[in-house]
N, C-alpha and C positions, 0 to 999 in steps of 0.2 A: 525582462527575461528572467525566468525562474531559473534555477540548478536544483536541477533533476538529483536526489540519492535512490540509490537500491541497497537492499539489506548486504549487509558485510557475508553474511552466506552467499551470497549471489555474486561473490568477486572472482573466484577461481574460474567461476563455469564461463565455458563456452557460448552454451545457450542463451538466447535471446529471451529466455521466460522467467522474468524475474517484476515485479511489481515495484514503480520508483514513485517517490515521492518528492513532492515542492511544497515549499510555504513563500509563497511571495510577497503573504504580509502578513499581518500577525493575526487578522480573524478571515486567513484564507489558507484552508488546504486543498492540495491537487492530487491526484492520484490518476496514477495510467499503468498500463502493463507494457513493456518494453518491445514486444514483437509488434505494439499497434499504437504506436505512441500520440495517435492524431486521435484518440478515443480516451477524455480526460473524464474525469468524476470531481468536481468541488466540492466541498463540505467545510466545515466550520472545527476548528477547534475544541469544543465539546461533545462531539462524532465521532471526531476522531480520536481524542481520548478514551473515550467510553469502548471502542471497539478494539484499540490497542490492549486495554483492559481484558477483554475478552478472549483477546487471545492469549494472551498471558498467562486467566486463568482454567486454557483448553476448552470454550465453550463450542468452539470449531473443530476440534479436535475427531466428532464424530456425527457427521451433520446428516438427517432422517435421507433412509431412503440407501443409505452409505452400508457397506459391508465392514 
């Protein structure tokens, strides 16, 4: 069984839309968004580094098409 985290922003709120995360072993990550939690994405360690990365340095910040 994984444990689920969600971002410490996501702790006050009410709402159910927050994006949680698992590592249930050390070259497995999980990711789901919490209103659909039967909807997982795996990926590997160095994906998920590289895109935590990215957000970090705002690459999402203003993605094409976005006002």
């Amino acid at each position: 069984m994984s444990f689920w985290r969600k971002s410490s922003f996501s702790s006050g709120q009410v709402s159910a839309e927050c994006v949680e995360v698992a590592a249930p072993s050390p070259d497995l990550i999980l990711i789901r968004e919490s209103d659909d939690p039967a909807a997982v994405i795996a990926t590997g360690p160095a994906p998920w580094a590289a895109f935590i990365q990215g957000l970090k340095r705002g690459d999402f910040d203003r993605l094409p098409g976005s006002v």
